[in-house]
Structures are given as structure tokens and as C-alpha cells.
NUBATOR-908423 format. One line per 4 residues: for each residue z, y, x of C-alpha. Coordinates in nm, 2 decimals. Layout:
REM residues N
Z:Y:X; ...
END
This chain:
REM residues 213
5.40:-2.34:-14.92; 5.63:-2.05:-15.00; 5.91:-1.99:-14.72; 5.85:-2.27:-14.54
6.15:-2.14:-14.29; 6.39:-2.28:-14.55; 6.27:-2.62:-14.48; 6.55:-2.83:-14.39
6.54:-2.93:-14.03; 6.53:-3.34:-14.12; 6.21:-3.28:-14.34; 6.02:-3.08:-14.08
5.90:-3.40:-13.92; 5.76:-3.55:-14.25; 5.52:-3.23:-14.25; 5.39:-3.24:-13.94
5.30:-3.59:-13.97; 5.08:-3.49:-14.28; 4.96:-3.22:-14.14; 4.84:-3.41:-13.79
4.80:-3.76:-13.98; 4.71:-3.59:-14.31; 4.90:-3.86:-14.47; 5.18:-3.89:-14.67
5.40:-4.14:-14.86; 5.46:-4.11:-15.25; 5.85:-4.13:-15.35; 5.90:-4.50:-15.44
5.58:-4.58:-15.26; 5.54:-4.82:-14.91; 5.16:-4.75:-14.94; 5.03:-4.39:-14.75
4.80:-4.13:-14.94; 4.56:-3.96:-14.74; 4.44:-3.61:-14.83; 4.26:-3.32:-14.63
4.40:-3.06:-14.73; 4.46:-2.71:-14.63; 4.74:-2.60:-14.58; 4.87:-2.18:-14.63
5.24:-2.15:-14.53; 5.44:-1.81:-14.67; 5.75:-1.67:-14.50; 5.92:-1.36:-14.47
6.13:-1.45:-14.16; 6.05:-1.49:-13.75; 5.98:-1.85:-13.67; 5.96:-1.80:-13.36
6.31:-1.70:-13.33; 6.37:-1.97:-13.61; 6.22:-2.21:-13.30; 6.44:-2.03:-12.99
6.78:-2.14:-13.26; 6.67:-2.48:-13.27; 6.65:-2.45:-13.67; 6.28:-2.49:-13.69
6.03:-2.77:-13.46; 5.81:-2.60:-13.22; 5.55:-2.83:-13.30; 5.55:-2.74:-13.64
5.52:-2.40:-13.58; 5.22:-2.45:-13.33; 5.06:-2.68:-13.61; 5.10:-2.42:-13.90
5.03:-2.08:-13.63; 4.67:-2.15:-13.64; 4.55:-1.85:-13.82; 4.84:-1.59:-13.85
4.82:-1.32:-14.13; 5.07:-1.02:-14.13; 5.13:-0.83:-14.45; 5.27:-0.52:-14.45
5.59:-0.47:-14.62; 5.52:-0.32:-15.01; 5.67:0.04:-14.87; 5.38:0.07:-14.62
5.16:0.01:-14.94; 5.17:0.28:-15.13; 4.84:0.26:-15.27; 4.92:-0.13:-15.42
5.18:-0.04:-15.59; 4.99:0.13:-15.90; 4.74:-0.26:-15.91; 5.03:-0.47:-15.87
5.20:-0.31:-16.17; 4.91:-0.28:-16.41; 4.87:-0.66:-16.30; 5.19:-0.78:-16.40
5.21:-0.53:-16.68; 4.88:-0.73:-16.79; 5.05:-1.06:-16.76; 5.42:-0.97:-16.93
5.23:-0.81:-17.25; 5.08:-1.10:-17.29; 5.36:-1.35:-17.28; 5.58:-1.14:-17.46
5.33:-1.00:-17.68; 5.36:-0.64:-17.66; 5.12:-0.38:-17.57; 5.32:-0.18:-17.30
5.21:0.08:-17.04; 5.40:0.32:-16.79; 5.35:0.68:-16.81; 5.19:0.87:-16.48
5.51:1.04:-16.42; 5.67:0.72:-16.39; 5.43:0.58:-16.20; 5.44:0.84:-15.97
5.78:0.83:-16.01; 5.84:0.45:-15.86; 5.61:0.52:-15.60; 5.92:0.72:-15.40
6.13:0.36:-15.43; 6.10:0.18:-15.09; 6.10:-0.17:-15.28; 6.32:-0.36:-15.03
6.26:-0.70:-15.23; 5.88:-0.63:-15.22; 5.66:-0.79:-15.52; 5.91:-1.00:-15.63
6.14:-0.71:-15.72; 5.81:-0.50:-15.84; 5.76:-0.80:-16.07; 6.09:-0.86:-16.15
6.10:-0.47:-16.31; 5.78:-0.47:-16.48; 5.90:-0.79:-16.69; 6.24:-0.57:-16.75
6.07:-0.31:-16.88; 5.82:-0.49:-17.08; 6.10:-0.70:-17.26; 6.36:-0.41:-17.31
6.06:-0.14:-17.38; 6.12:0.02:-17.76; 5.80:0.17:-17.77; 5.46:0.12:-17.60
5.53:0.39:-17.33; 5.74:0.39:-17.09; 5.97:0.72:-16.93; 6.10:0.74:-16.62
6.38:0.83:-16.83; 6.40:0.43:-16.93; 6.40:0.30:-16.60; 6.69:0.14:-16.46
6.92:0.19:-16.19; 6.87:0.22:-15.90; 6.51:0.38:-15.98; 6.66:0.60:-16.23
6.82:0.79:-15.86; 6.55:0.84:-15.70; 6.43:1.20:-15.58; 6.09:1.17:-15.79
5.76:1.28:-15.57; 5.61:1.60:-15.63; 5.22:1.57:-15.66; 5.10:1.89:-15.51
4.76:2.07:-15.64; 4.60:1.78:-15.82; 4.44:1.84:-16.19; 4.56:1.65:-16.48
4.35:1.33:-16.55; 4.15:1.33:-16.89; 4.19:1.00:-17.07; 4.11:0.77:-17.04
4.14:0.78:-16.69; 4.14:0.51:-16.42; 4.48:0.40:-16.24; 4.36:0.34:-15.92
4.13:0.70:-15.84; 4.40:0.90:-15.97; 4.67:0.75:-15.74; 4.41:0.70:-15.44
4.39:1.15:-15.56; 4.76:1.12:-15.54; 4.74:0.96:-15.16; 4.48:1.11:-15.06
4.68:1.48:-15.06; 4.97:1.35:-14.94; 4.75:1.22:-14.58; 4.60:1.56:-14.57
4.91:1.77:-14.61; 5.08:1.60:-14.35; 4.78:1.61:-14.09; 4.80:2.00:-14.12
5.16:2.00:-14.10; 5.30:1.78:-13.78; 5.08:1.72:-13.43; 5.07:1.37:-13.42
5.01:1.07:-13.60; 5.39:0.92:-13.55; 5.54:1.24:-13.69; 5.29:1.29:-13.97
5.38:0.92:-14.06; 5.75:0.91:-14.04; 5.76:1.20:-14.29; 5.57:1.03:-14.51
5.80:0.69:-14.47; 5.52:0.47:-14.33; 5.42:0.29:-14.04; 5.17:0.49:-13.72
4.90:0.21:-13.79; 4.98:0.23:-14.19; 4.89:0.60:-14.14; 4.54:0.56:-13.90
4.45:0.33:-14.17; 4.48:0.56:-14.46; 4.33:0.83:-14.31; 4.01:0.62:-14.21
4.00:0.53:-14.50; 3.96:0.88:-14.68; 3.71:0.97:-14.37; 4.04:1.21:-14.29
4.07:1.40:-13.93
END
């Protein structure tokens, strides 16, 4: 259930009666259904502030709060962005049938963006340029504002890729210099990750990652 905050107040009961009854009653129907199902609930907003305003039941938000997952904001993963658009590049040439891919400056290129409407405005791009592409490679010259202002990253002391070359060891290259430069550079963690524009625990993570000290 995708933001499952914007669930009107008066239908809020109906779900937690499924959810604790696991029952529910068809439209146009007097007889229940009964289903076990599980049940994953998306939203980008605070229920529990959502609860304090009276806008969402507490109850519900005890019966959905059983296993909490966080995800980190697109921004504070960098190293997604590369998958995510190959993915939906993958998925767009095929419904549009074109065979369209993004140069590695561009790449690199929208990896500087700070994607404030997450995936859905990564997607939302990728099915842009897939459907206004002229040619099977795309520029950062064709991208559109407000991508087309962005101060482009600068990938320091990393060889040029042979080709065919694969997406996700060149940009992990890509990341991997970027953590190291800014270890050597600032004294702690919270100052090496606010120049890089992520989070402290964003940057621990990295660097484990890449067995960097």
C-alpha cells in the first residue's frame, strides 16, 4: 500500500479491521472475505506526527509499525543512482521500442542532482529522455532543465573504461575516490560527509564498505 498517510481518516477503521480480523467486505457485497495476507505499507511522511494531529488512528499505526524499514533518501544513494537508471532505461526501450543509453559523462553528470522527488523523478527523466532521444546516445547536452544547471562532478584520477565496460564497477571506481579524497582531506567523519552532501552514517557505510580507514 503506497502512502498509506493519505488514507482518509473515515477509511482508516475499515483497514484495521482487516488487518486484525483479516476480513473484509466486497463493494455490493453483505457476505465477508477472509484473506491472510501480508501487508507492506509505503509512505514518505511521519505518522507519528500524522497520529499527535489527529489525522491518522494510533491503532493503525501500532498495527502497521510492526517491522519498520527506513530508506534513505535517493541523495544519500549515490551508488543507486547508475542501477536505477539502467533499470528503467531497460524498461522504457522496451515500451517505446528504442534502443537508448546515457553516455558516462552524463551519467556522472546526474549524479551531482540531489533528486528531491527521489525515484519517481529519476524515472520520470529516464522515460523523458527515452521518448524525446533523437539518437541512441544520450549528452548531457540533451538533458533538461533543471539538470542542464547543474555544476557537473569532476572524476579525479580514474582511467577511462574500455568497452564494453560494466555500469556499476565503474561508478563504485567513481565513489570509491570520492570517500578516499575526503578521508585525507577533513578530520572527521561529519565534515568529510557534509562536503560530500551525505549523511555521517551514509558516509561510515560507504567507507566499510570499500574496507576504507
Amino acid at each position: 500500500m503506497d502512502e498509506v498517510g493519505e488514507l482518509p481518516i473515515e477509511l482508516q477503521p475499515k483497514l484495521l479491521q482487516f488487518l486484525q480480523e483479516k476480513q473484509f467486505f466486497p463493494i455490493g457485497s453483505n457476505e465477508p472475505y477472509f484473506s491472510d495476507a501480508r501487508v507492506i505499507a509505503a509512505t514518505n511522511q511521519q505518522l507519528s506526527e500524522l497520529v499527535k494531529a489527529r489525522k491518522f488512528r494510533e491503532d493503525l499505526y501500532y498495527r502497521l509499525h510492526v517491522i519498520p524499514i527506513e530508506i534513505s533518501p535517493l541523495r544519500e544513494r549515490s551508488e543507486d543512482i547508475g542501477q536505477l537508471i539502467q533499470h528503467y532505461l531497460t524498461i522504457y526501450n522496451q515500451r517505446y521500442k528504442k534502443d537508448v543509453s546515457l553516455s558516462t559523462d552524463c551519467l556522472s553528470y546526474l549524479q551531482s542532482y540531489d533528486w528531491p522527488g527521489n525515484i519517481r523523478e529519476l524515472e520520470n527523466l529516464v522515460e523523458r529522455l527515452v521518448i524525446t532521444a533523437n539518437s541512441t546516445q544520450i549528452y548531457r547536452k540533451d538533458l533538461p532543465a533543471p539538470f542542464s544547471s547543474i555544476t557537473p562532478v569532476k572524476i579525479p584520477n580514474i582511467p577511462e573504461l574500455n568497452h564494453p565496460f560494466s555500469l556499476r564497477d565503474h561508478l563504485a571506481k567513481i565513489e570509491k575516490e570520492y570517500l578516499h579524497s575526503a578521508i585525507h582531506e577533513h578530520k572527521t567523519t561529519r565534515q568529510a560527509a557534509q562536503s560530500l552532501g551525505i549523511s555521517q552514517s551514509a558516509f561510515v557505510r560507504r567507507t566499510q564498505k570499500y574496507n576504507l580507514h
